[in-house]
C-alpha positions as CSV (number, residue, x, y, z in Angstrom):
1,X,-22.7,13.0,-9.2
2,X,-25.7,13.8,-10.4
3,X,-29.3,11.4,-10.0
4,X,-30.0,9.9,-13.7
5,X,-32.2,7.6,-14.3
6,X,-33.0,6.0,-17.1
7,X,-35.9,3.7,-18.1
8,X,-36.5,0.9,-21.3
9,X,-38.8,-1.6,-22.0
10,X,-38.8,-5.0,-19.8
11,X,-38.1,-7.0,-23.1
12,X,-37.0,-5.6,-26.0
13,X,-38.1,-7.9,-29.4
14,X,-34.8,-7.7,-32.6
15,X,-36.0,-4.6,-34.9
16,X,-38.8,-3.7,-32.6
17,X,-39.1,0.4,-31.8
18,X,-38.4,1.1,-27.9
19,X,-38.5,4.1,-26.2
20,X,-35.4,4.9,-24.1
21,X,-36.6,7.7,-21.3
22,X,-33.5,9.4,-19.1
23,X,-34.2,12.0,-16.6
24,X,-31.1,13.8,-15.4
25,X,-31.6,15.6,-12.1
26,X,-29.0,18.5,-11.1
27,X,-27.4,18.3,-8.0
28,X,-28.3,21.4,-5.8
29,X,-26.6,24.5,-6.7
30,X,-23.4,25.8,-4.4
31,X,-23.5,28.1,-2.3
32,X,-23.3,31.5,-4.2
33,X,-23.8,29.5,-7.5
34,X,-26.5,31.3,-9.7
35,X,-28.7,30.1,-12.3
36,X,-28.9,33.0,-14.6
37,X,-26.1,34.7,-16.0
38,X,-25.2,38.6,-16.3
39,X,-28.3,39.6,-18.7
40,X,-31.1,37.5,-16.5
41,X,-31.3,34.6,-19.0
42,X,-31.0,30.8,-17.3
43,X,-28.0,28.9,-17.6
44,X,-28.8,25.4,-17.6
45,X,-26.8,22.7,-16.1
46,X,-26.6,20.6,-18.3
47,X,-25.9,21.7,-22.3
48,X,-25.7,19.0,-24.5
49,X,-27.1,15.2,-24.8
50,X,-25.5,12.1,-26.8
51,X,-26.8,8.3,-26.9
52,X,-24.6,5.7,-28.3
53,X,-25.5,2.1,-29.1
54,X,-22.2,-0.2,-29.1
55,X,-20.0,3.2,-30.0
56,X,-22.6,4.3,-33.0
57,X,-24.0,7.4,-32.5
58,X,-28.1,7.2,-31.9
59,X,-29.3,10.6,-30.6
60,X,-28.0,13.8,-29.3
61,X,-29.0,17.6,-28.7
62,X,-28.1,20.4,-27.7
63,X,-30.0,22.0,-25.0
64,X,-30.9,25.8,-24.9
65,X,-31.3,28.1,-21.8
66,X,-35.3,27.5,-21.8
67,X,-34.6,24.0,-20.9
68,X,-35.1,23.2,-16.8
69,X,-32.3,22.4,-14.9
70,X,-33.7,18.6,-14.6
71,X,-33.8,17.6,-17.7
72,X,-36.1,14.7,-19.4
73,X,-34.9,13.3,-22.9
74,X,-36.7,10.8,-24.6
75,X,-35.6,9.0,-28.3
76,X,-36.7,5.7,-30.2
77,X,-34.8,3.4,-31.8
78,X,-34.9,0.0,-32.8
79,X,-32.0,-2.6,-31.7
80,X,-31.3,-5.9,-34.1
81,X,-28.6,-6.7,-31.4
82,X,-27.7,-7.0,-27.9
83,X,-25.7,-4.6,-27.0
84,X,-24.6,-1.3,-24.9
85,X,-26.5,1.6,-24.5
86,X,-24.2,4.6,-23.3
87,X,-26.5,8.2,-22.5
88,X,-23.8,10.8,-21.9
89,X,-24.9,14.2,-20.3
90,X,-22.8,17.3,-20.7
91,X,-22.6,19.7,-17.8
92,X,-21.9,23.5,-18.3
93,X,-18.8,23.8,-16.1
94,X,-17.3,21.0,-18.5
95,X,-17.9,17.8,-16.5
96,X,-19.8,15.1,-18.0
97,X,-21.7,12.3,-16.5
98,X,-22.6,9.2,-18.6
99,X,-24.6,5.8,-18.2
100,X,-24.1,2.5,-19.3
101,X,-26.8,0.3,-19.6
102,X,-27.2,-3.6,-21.6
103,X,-29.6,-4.1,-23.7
104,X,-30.8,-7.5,-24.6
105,X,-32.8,-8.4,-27.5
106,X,-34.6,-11.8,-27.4
């Protein structure tokens, strides 16, 4: 599993912009385990990002091969509601790891 970490404002204020910031750090690569493919080009661990707010769809992108193995993603949006954050990381064998985190809007 890999180290994610995510980070919000302490308080978040209904229909206020916050910043969400999530740093996804690879695990180390296996033994024999390379990170460039055939032609030389990286092959980054992780591929493609998605945030969801309470199941809608917020942010998501998919990342090339000039992107670093520990990847930083960082979005706005603006809640009206309490709810659930999920940040979902594709990996490039297939795996995913995801992130659930409440948000609470005073």
């Amino acid at each position: 599993m890999a180290d994610i970490r995510i980070r919000l404002p302490p308080t978040i204020h209904s229909g206020e912009s916050v910043e969400v910031t999530t740093l996804a750090l690879a695990p180390p690569l296996a033994e024999g385990e390379s990170e460039f493919d055939a032609a030389g080009l990286p092959i980054p661990y992780y591929v493609a990002f998605e945030a969801e707010f309470d199941g809608h769809p917020l942010f998501s992108s998919l990342l090339g091969p000039g992107v670093s193995r520990n990847v930083m993603v960082s979005f706005f949006f603006g809640p009206d509601r309490s709810g659930l954050l999920t940040l979902r990381w594709r990996r490039r064998e297939g795996g995913s790891e995801s992130r659930e985190v409440p948000v609470v809007v005073s």
